[in-house]
C-alpha positions in Angstrom: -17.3 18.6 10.1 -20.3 17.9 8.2 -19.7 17.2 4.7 -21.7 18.5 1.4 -21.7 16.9 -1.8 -18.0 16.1 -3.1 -18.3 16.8 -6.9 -20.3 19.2 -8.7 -22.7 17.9 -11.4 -21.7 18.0 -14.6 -23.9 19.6 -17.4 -24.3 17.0 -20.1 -26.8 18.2 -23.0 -25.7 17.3 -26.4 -26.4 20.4 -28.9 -26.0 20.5 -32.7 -25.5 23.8 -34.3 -24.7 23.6 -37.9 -23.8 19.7 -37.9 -21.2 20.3 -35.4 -21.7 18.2 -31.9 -20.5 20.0 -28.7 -19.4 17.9 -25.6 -21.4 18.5 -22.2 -19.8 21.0 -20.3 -17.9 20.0 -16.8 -16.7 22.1 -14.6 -13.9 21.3 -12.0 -12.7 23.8 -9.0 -8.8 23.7 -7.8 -8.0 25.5 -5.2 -4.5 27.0 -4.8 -2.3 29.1 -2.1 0.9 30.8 -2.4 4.1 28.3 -2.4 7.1 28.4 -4.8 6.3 24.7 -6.5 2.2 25.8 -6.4 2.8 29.0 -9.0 2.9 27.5 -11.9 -0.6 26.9 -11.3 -1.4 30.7 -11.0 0.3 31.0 -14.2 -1.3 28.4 -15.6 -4.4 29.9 -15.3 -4.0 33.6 -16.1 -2.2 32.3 -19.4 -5.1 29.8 -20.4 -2.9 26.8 -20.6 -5.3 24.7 -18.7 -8.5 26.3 -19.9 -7.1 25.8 -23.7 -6.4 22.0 -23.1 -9.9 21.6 -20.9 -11.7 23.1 -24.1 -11.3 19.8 -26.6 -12.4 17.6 -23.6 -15.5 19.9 -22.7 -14.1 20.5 -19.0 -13.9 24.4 -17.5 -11.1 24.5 -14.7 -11.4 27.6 -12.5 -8.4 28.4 -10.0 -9.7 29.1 -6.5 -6.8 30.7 -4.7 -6.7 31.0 -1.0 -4.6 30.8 1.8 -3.3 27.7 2.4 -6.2 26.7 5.7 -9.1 27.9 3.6 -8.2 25.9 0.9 -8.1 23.1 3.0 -11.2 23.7 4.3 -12.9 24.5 1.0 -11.6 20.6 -0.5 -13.1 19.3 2.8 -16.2 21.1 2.7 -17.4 20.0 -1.1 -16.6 24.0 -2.7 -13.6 22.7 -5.0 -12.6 19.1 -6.5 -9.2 19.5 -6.3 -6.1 20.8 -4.6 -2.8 21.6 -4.0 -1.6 20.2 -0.8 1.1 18.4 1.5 1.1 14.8 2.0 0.5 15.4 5.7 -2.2 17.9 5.3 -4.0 15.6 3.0 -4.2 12.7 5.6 -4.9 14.8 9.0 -7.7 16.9 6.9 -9.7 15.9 4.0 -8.2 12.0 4.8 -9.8 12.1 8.2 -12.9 13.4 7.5 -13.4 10.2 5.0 -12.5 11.8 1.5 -11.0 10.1 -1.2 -8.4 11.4 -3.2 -5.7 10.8 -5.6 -2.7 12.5 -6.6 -2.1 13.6 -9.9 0.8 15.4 -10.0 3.8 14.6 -7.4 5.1 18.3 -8.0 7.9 18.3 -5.3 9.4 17.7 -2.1 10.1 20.8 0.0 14.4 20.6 0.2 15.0 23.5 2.3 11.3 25.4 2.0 10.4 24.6 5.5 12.9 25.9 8.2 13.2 26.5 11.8 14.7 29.7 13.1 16.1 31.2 15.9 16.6 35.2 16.6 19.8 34.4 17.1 20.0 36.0 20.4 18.1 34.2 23.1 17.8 31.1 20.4 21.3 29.8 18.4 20.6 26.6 18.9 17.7 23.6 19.4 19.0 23.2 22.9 18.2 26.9 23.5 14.3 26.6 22.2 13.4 24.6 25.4 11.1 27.0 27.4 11.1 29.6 24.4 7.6 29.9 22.6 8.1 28.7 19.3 5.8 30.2 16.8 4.1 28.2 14.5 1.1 27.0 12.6 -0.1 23.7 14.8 -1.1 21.0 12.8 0.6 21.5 9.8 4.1 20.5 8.0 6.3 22.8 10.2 5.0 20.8 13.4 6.1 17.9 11.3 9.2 19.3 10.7 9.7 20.7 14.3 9.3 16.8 15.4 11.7 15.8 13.2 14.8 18.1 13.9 13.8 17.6 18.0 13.9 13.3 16.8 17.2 13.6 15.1 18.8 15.5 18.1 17.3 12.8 20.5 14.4 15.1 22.2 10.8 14.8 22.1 8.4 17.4 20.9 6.3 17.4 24.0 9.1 18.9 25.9 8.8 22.8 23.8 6.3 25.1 24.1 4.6 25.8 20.9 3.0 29.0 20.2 0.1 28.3 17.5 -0.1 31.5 15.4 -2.2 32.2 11.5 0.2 31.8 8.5 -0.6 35.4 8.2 0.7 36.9 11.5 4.1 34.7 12.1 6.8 36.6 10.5 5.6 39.8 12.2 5.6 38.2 15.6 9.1 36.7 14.7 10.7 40.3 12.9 9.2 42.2 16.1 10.8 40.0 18.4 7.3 38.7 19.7 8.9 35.7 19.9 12.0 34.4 19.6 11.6 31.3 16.9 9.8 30.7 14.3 8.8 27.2 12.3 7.6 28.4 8.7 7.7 27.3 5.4 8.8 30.0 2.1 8.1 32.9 1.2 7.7 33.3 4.9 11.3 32.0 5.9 12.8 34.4 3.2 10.9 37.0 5.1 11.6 35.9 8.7 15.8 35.2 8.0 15.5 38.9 7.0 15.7 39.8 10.7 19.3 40.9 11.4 21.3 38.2 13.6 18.9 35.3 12.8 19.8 31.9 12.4 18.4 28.6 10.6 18.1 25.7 12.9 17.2 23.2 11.1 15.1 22.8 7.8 13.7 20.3 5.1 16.5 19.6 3.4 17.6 17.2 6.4 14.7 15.0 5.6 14.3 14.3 1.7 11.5 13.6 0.6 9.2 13.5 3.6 6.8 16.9 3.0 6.0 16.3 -0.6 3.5 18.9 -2.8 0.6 17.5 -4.7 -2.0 18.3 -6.8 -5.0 15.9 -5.7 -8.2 15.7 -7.4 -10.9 13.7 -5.5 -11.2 10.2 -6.7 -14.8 10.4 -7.8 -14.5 13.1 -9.9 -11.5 11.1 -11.8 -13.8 8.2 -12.0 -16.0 10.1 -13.9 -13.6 11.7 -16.0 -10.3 10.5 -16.0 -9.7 13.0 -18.7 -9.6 16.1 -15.6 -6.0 14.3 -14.1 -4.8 14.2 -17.5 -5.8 17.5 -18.5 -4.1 18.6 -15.4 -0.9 17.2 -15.5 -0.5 17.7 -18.7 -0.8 21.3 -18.2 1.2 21.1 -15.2 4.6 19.9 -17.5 4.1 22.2 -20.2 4.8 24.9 -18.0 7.4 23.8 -16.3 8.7 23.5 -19.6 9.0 27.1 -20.0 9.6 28.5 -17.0 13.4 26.2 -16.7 16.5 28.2 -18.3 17.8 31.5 -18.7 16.1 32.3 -21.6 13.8 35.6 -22.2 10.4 33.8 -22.1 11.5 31.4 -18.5 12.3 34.4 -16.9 9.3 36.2 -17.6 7.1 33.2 -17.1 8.8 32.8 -13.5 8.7 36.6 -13.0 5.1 36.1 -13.1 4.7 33.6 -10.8 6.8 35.8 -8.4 4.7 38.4 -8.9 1.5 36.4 -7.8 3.4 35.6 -4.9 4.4 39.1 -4.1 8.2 38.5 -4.1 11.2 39.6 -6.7 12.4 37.1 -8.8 15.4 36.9 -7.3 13.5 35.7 -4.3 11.8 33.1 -6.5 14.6 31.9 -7.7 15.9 31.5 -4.8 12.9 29.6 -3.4 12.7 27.4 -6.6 16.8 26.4 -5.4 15.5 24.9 -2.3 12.2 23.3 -3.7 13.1 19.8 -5.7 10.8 20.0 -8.4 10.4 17.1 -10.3 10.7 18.4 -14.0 9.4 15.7 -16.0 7.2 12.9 -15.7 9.8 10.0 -15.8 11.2 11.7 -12.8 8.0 12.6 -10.7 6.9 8.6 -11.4 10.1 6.9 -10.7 9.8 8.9 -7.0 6.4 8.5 -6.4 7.0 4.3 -6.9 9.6 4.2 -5.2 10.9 3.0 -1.8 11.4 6.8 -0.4 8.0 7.7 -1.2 6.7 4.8 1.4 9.4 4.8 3.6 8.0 9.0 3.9 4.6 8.1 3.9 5.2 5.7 7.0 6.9 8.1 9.3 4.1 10.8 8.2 1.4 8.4 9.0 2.9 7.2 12.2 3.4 10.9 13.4 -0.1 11.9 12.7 -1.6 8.8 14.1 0.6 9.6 17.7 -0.1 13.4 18.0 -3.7 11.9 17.7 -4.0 14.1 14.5 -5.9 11.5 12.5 -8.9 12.6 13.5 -11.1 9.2 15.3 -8.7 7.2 14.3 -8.5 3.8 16.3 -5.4 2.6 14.9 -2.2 4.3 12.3 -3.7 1.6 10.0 -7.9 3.1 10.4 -6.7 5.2 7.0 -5.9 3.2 3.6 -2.8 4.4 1.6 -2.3 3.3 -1.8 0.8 2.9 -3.7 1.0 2.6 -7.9 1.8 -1.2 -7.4 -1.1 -2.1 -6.1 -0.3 -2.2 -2.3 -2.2 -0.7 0.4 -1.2 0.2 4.1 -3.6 0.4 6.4 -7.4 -0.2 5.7 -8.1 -1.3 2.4 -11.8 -0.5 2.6 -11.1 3.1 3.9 -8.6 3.8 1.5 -8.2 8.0 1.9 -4.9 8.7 -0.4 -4.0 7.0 -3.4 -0.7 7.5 -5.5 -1.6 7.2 -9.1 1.4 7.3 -11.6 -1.1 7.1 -14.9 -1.6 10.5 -15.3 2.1 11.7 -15.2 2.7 8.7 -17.6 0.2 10.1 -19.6 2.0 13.6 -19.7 5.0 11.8 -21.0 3.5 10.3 -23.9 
C-alpha cells in the first residue's frame, strides 16, 4: 500500500481581535466503528465533550465513523490521525505498513465479546467444526480467537476450513443456515446466538486480556502536540464517568450509545457485562504495565508473525513494541506500537 502523508498540517496564524490572542487551529481525525467499549466515543462527540475540551487547546477533533476495515484502511492510508483499534489489528495493519503509533487510552479487553458459535445441530462442539466452513472475517481478532480455542483443545488451525466473509454479511449467512459456525465479535454474536438451538463454543473470556481495545493516535502527531492524547483521554474518563450506575443520566447516556449502535439497551448492557472496561485511569495504567499486558502482546506477536500476517516481516522481532518502562521487543529502530501510560496518568490528575 502506498502511503500519503501521516498528519495533516496544522493551521498556525496568530490573530488579535480586541487584545485577545487566539491559538492556531489543529485539526485531528479519529476514526471509529461500532463496538460496545468504542461508543463512548460516538457519544463523546454528538455531546461536545471532546470538542469543548479541544477548544482551550486550539485543536478541532472530528469523529470519522466507519466500519471497522475502512477505518483501518483510512489510519493506514493518511485520512485520519487516530483510531480505535485491537492490539492485533494494529500490528498486522497500520504496524506493517511502517506506522507509528501510540496508545492513549487502553479502553478494554474483550471478556466474552468475541465468541465462536455452532448451529447447534451439525456443530455442538470444536471437535464437530472439522470439515464445516466456519464463517469469519480472515485476518482479524476472531481468527485470533479461533487459534486460540483450537490451541487450548490441542488442534491446529490449519486443520478447519475457514470461510472468509464482510463483517456485514456473517450473521445472515449464520441465521440462514449458510453455514453452520460462526467466529464474531458483539453486537454480531448477540445477533447470531439469536438463532434457535445455537450454542457458544468458546469465547474471549477464556483468554484475559489478550484482544485489548485502544484508542491510538499516530506518534508524530503526539509529538507535535502532546496536548491531542491528553485531550483525548481526558474526554474518554469523563464519560465513562457518567454512563456507570443506575442513575437517570447513565442510563440515558448508555441508551445513546445503544442507539448509535442500533441495539436496546438491554443489549448494551448486556455487551458492556462481557467487555472489561477499565473505568479509571489507575486501573487502565496498572494493566497496561503490567506483566499480562506483555505476556498478551507476545502470543499476539508470535501468532501474527507465523500466519505470516506481519506483512514482509523477516523475523517476529522485524516490528518494535514498546512498553511504559522503557523496554522494547523486537526492533528498536522500527518501533511500530508503543504503550504510553502518560496520558491516562494525566486523566487522573
Amino acid at each position: 500500500m502506498k502511503l500519503t502523508s501521516l498528519i495533516r498540517s496544522a493551521c498556525s496564524a496568530l490573530l488579535i481581535i480586541g487584545g485577545i490572542t487566539a491559538a492556531s487551529a489543529e485539526t485531528v481525525k479519529v476514526g471509529i466503528s461500532v463496538y460496545a467499549g468504542w461508543m463512548p466515543y460516538y457519544y463523546g462527540d454528538t455531546n461536545g465533550i471532546f470538542a469543548e475540551l479541544g477548544k482551550a487547546e486550539g485543536v478541532t477533533f472530528e469523529f470519522v465513523p466507519r466500519t471497522y476495515g475502512e477505518t483501518i484502511e483510512n489510519y493506514a492510508s493518511g485520512q485520519t490521525d487516530a483510531i480505535v483499534i485491537t492490539n492485533m489489528d494494529l500490528l498486522m495493519g497500520p504496524g506493517s505498513a511502517g506506522i507509528d503509533s501510540t496508545v492513549v487510552v487502553m479502553g478494554d479487553y474483550s471478556n466474552g465479546n468475541d465468541a465462536v458459535i455452532g448451529d447447534g445441530k451439525s456443530v455442538r462442539s470444536f471437535a464437530d467444526l472439522k470439515g464445516k466452513k466456519i464463517s469469519i472475517v480472515e485476518k482479524s481478532v476472531s481468527e485470533y480467537l479461533l487459534a486460540r480455542g483450537v490451541e487450548q483443545l490441542g488442534g491446529d488451525l490449519s486443520s478447519f476450513s475457514l470461510y472468509n466473509q464482510a463483517e456485514s454479511e456473517l450473521t445472515a449467512a449464520f441465521t440462514s443456515g449458510q453455514v453452520p459456525s460462526v467466529t464474531t465479535w458483539a453486537p454480531f454474536t448477540l445477533q447470531c446466538e439469536q438463532k434457535v438451538g445455537s450454542v457458544r463454543l468458546f469465547d474471549s473470556a477464556k483468554i484475559p486480556g489478550e484482544i485489548q481495545d485502544l484508542l491510538v493516535v499516530k506518534t508524530s502527531v503526539l509529538k507535535k502536540n502532546p496536548k491531542v492524547g491528553q485531550i483525548l483521554a481526558k474526554g474518554w474518563y469523563q464519560i465513562l464517568g457518567r454512563m456507570q450506575g443506575r442513575s437517570e443520566a447513565a442510563k440515558t447516556a448508555r441508551t445513546e450509545m445503544a442507539k448509535a449502535s442500533e441495539c436496546t439497551l438491554a443489549e448494551y448492557d448486556a455487551q458492556l457485562k462481557t467487555t472489561a472496561l477499565f473505568w479509571t485511569p489507575e486501573d487502565a495504567v496498572r494493566f497496561t504495565e503490567g506483566a499480562e499486558n506483555k505476556a498478551a502482546t507476545e502470543k499476539v506477536r508470535q501468532f501474527l508473525f507465523a500466519k505470516g500476517y506481519l506483512g514482509s516481516a523477516a523475523s517476529v522481532d522485524a516490528l518494535g513494541i514498546a512498553f511504559p518502562d522503557g523496554s522494547v521487543v523486537g526492533d528498536k529502530a522500527n518501533v511500530v506500537l508503543r504503550f504510553d501510560t502518560q496520558y491516562m496518568k494525566a486523566a487522573s490528575k
